[in-house]
Structure formats: structure tokens, C-alpha cells
C-alpha positions as CSV (number, residue, x, y, z in Angstrom):
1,X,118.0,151.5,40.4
2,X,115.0,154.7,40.5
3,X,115.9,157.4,42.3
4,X,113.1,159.0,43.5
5,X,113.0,163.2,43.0
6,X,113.9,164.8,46.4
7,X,110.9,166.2,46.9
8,X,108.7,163.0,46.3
9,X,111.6,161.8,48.7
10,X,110.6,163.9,51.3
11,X,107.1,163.4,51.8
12,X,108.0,159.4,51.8
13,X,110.2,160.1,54.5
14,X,107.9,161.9,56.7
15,X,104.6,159.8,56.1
16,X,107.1,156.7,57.5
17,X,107.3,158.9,61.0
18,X,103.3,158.0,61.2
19,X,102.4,154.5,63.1
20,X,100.8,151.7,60.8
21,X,102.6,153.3,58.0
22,X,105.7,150.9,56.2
23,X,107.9,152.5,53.4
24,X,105.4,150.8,50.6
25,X,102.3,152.9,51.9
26,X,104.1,155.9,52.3
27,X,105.1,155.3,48.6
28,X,101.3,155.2,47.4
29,X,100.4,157.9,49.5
30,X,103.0,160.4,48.2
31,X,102.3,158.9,44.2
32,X,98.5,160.2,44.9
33,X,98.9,163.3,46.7
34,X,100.8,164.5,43.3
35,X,98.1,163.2,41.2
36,X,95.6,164.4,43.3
37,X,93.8,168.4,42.4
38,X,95.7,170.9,43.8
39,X,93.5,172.0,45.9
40,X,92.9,168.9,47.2
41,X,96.6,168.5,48.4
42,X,96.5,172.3,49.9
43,X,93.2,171.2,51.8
44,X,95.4,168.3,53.8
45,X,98.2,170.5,54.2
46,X,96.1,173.4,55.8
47,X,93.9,170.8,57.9
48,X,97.4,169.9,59.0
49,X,99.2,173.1,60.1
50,X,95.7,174.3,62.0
51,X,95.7,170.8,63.8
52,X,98.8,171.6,65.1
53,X,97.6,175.1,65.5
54,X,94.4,175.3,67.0
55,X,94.6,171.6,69.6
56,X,95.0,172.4,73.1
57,X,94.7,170.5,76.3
58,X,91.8,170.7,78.3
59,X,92.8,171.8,81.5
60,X,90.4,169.7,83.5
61,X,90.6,166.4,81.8
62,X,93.9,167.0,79.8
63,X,91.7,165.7,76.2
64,X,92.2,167.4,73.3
65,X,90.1,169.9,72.3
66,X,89.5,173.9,70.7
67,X,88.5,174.9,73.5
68,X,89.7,175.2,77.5
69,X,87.7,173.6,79.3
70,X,86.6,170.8,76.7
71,X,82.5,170.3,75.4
72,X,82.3,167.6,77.9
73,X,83.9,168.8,80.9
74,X,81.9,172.1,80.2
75,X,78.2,169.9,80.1
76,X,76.4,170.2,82.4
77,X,74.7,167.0,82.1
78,X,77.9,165.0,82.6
79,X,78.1,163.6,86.1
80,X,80.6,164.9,87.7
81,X,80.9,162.4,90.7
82,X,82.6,159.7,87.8
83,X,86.0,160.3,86.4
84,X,86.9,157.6,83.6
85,X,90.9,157.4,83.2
86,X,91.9,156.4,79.7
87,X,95.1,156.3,78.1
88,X,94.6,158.4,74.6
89,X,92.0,160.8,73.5
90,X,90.2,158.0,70.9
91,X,89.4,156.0,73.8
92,X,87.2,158.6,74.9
93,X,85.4,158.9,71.4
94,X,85.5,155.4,71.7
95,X,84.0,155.1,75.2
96,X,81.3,158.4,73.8
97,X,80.5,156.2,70.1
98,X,78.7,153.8,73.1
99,X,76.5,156.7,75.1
100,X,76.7,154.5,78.2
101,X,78.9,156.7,79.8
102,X,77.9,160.0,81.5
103,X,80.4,161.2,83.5
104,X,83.9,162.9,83.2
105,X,87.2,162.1,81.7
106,X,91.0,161.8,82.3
107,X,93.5,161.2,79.6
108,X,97.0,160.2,80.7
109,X,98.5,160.5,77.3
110,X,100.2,156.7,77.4
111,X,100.9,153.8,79.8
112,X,104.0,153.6,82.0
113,X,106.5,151.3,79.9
114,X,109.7,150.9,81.5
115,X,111.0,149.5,78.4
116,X,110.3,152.3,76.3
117,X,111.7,154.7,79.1
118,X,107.8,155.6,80.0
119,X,107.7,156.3,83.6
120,X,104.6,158.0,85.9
121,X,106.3,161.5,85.5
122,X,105.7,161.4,82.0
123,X,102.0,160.9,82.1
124,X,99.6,163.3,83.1
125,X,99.0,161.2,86.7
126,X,99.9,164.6,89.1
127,X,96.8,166.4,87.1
128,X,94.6,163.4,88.0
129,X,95.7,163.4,91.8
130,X,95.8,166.7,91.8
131,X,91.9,166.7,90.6
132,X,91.1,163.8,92.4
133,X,92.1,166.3,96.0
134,X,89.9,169.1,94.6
135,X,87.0,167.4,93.0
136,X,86.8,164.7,95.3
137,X,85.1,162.2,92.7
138,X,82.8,159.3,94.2
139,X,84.3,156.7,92.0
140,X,87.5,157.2,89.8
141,X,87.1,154.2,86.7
142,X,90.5,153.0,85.3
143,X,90.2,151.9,82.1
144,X,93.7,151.4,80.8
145,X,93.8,148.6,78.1
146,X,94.0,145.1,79.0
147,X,97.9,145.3,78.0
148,X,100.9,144.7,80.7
149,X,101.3,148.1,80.6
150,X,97.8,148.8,80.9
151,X,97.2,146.6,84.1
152,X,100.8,147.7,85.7
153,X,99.1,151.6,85.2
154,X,96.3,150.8,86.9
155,X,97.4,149.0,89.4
156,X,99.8,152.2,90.0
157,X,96.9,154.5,90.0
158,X,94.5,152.5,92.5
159,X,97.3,152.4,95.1
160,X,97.7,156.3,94.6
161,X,94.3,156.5,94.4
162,X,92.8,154.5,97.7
163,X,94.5,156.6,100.5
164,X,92.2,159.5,99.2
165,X,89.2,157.8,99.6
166,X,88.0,157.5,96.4
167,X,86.6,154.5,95.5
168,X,88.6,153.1,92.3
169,X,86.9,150.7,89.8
170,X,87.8,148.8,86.7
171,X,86.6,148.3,83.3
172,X,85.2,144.5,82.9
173,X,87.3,142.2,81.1
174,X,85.7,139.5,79.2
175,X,84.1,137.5,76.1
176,X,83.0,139.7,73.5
177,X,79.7,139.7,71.9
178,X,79.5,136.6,69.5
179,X,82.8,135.4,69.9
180,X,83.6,131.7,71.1
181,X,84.1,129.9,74.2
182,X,87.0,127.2,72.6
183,X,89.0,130.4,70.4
184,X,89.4,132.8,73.8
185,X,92.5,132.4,75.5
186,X,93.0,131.6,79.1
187,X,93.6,135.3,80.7
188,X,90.1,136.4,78.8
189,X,88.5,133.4,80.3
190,X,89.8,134.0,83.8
191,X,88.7,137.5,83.6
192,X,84.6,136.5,82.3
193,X,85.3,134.3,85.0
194,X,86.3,136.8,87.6
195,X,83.9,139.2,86.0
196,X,80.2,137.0,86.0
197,X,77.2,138.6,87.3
198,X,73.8,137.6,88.2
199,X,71.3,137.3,85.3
């Protein structure tokens, strides 16, 4: 049996820690990064330590960012009346990558999951009730993914939500573009169903 040096060792172990990484990836990884230039290796590791380093949380919309308050909460071209609540910071460079979206932003870092031990207090939901009472938004938009989790959040935000008057929206759920009627299961039917619009 190979026995790996403890160093190589090491960096297996910790590039395991990262999601969509399995022990055989890690393995390349690690096997490149010691073949790579030096001073490509010392690159990653110092774009590493200042991630950790210089990433802060907005204050206003709790993304992450360099600076407090973030580039979009700080535009003044956002509109401010529209909050969009997402789970994680790429769904709002998701949501940007589209430019249909101008207004603001709320990330609740995750989606309450009972089974993982994920409840309301570990989100950042007081922030957004907190800055749906100052701001006083016209429409707050949830859009959680369309997981269990996802629906069961914002179905818990929208009865938070309603007694402040806020009107509370959700994203569309539907066919996407060029896919196929007979390979769509029943819930994204039901919800294109739900979801039709005039034409």
C-alpha cells in the first residue's frame, strides 16, 4: 500500500472539507499544486488568507462584500422600494448576471432545515425584519430555491412578513426555456400552471 508524505496528506485532507470535492479530486488537485510554479501555488494561498481577511458583511443586506455598506446597497440607481431575499451570495450574482433586477438585496446565509439542525435563529431573518420596520420596503421578493427547504423558508418569512404590511411576492416557478412538456415533472407543471400569464 502507498503511503502518501504527510504533507501531500494534508492538503488532501483539507480540499475534502470543500463541497463537490470526493477524496479522488482532492488527490489531483494536491498532485498539481506541487507541480505547479511556485509562484503560482503562493498566488492561491495568498488569494486565500486575504479572502478570509478582507470579506465582510454588508450591514444592510448581510452579502459579502470589501466594503460596509456593499456596491449595490450603496447605488443609487437601485430601487430601494424592492428587497429580493435569497439564500447565498451567488444567487445574487446570479440574479445580477440577468440585469432584470434593480432593486436591493437580502441574504439569509441558508434555508431552515430541521434535519440538519438549521433553525430561523441561525439565519440572518431578525436583520431582514428588523430592515423591513425601518425601510418599510413596498414589496419584499422571496426567492428561496424551489427546495422543501426553500418553500418551508418562505412560507416562514411571508407569515412574518404580512403583519407589517409589506406586500410579499414570489419568484415564478416554471418550464425553462427550450425544455419539454413530456420530460417536466408534475410539481414544475403545477407551478407553469399556477404561474400562466396573459400573452
Amino acid at each position: 500500500m502507498y503511503i502518501v508524505a504527510e504533507p501531500i496528506q494534508r492538503v488532501i485532507d483539507a480540499l475534502v472539507q470543500l463541497p463537490g470535492i470526493g477524496p479522488k479530486s482532492a488527490s489531483r488537485l494536491a498532485f498539481h499544486l506541487l507541480r505547479a510554479p511556485a509562484d503560482q501555488v503562493q498566488e492561491l494561498a495568498s488569494a486565500i488568507g486575504e479572502l478570509k481577511a478582507n470579506i465582510v458583511y454588508c450591514r444592510r443586506c448581510q452579502n459579502l462584500t470589501t466594503t460596509d455598506p456593499c456596491a449595490i446597497c450603496s447605488d443609487r440607481n437601485r430601487d430601494v422600494r424592492l428587497i429580493c431575499v435569497v439564500e447565498e451570495p451567488l444567487d445574487v450574482v446570479a440574479i445580477e448576471r440577468t440585469g432584470a433586477f434593480r432593486g436591493l438585496y437580502h441574504v439569509l446565509h441558508g434555508v431552515i432545515n430541521p434535519v440538519e439542525g438549521i433553525g430561523p435563529d441561525d439565519l440572518r431573518i431578525g436583520a431582514l425584519l428588523d430592515r423591513a420596520r425601518v425601510e418599510a420596503p413596498a414589496e419584499i421578493l422571496i426567492a428561496t430555491n424551489p427546495t422543501m427547504e426553500g418553500e418551508a423558508t418562505g412560507m416562514y418569512l411571508a407569515r412574518l412578513l404580512h403583519p407589517l404590511g409589506i406586500r410579499v411576492t414570489r419568484l415564478a416557478r416554471g418550464l425553462p426555456m427550450g425544455g419539454d412538456l413530456e420530460y417536466a415533472d408534475e410539481v414544475t407543471l403545477s407551478r407553469a400552471l399556477e404561474g400562466r400569464r396573459d400573452i
